[in-house]
Every structure is written in C-alpha cells, then in structure tokens.
N, C-alpha and C positions, 0 to 999 in steps of 0.2 A: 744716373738712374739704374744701368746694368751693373750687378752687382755678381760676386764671386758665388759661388753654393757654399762654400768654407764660411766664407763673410757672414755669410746668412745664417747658416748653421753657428756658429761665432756668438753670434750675435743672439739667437734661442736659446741656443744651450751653454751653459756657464759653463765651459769645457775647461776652465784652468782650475776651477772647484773640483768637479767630477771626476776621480779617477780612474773609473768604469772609461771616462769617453778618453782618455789620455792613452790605458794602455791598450784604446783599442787603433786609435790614432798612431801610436807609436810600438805596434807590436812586430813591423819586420826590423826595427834598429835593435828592438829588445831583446829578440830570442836570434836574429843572425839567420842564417842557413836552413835553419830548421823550421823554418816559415814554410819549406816546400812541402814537409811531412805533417805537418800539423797543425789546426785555423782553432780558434779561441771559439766553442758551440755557446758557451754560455758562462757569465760570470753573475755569480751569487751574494752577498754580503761578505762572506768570509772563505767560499771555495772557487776557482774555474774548472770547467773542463772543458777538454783540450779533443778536439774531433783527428785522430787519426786516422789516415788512409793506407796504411798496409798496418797486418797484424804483426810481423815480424817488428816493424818499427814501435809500434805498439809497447811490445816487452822493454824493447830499449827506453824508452822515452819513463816508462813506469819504472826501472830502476836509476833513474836520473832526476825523479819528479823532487827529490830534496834539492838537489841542484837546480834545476829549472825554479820552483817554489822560491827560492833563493833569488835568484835572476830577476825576477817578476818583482818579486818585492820592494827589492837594489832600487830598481826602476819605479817605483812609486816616492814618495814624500812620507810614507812608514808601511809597515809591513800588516797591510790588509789581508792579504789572499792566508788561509792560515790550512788549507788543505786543498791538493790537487786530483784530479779523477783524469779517465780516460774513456773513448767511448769511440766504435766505427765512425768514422765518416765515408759517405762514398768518395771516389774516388775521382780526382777531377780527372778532364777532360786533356791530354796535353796535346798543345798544337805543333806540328813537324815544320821547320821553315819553307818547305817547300811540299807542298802535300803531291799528294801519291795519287798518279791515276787510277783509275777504279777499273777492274781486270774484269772483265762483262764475260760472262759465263756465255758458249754458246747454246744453243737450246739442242737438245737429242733430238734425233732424226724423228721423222714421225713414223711411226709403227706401221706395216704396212694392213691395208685393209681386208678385212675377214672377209669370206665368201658370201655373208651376209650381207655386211656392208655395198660391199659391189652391187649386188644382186638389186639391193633398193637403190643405189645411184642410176642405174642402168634403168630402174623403171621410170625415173624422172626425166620426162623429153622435154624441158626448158633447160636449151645448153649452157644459158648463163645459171640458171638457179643452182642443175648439178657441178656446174665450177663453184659456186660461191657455199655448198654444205661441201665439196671437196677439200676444201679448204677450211671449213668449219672444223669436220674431222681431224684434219693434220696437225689443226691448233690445239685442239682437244687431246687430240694423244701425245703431244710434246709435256700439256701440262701434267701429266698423271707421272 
C-alpha cells in the first residue's frame, strides 16, 4: 500500500514522454557543476531560462549559452530548447558544516540620569515602585 512519491508521480505524470519532466529530473547529471550557479526558472516550448545567482557569473554563463543550448539539447531525444535567456535569481542560502555562534552585542551603559529625572524619582516614596521606573529608565536609554 506505501508507495514511493517518484512511483506516484511515475505513475501521473508520463515522465518518459515529457521532456520538460526529464530535463528537470536530470538537470544536475546534465549541466555538471554548474548546477551550483544556476536552477532552470522556467522552460517554454522552445526557450529556458536559467535563474542566475551572481551577476559576474551571469556574463559568463550568457557567453556560453551556445554551449550550454547545445548540452541541453545532447540530452533530450531532439533539440527542443531552440533559445536560452538569463535572469537574477536570489541567492540561495549556503549552509556552513558547522554553524557559527551568534556574537551577542553587549548593550551600552545606560546614560546617566538628568537632574530631572532624579528630581521626579526622588519625589516617588514607594521604594519598590522608584526601583522598578529606575530601571525602566536604564532600559529605555540603552535602547536609544
């Protein structure tokens, strides 16, 4: 009864007909290495484009796209794709094998208080209430 997601999908989608689902299925054997700079945004009838995450690579990749156009094709059953585009991608996210502890900013002193300030603590005679606005203050002029 438990069945794979491939199976399933398999089994919906004529995927050995479709060659939209082939070279999406087989695009990191097809284009190699270059899979890290660049993910397939959209394919067309007769064009892809190709979502780039740096602009530098960008330039390269568009003086390549007769090669690359070429590669893609190789890899299909006849040469569908008949023009290549390029277009930003954001930038993925890369994970570090060991992540980095998070360097906690300490907060600045609190500023000390005006003669004002004083003057109205001083008039407040509940000694917890004027610790607890003393401290309201201190919080208050750290975040500024």
């Amino acid at each position: 009864m438990r069945q794979n997601i491939k199976q399933l999908l398999a089994a919906i989608l004529p995927s050995a007909k479709d060659w939209k689902t082939n070279l999406l299925h087989n695009w990191r054997s097809i284009i190699g290495p270059l899979h890290k700079k660049m993910t397939i945004e959209k394919i067309g009838d007769d064009i892809i484009v190709f979502g780039v995450h740096d602009s530098c690579w960008m330039q390269e990749l568009y003086l390549l796209s007769p090669l690359l156009l070429q590669t893609v094709n190789k890899s299909l059953d006849r040469p569908y794709i008949k023009q290549v585009r390029f277009k930003r991608a954001k930038k993925r996210k890369t994970h570090s094998k060991r992540p980095q502890p998070e360097q906690k900013k300490s907060p600045p002193p609190p500023r000390p208080a005006t003669k004002q300030e004083t003057l109205a603590l001083t008039a407040v005679k509940n000694g917890e209430l004027r610790s607890a606005l003393e401290a309201f203050r201190a919080r208050c002029s750290q975040e500024r």
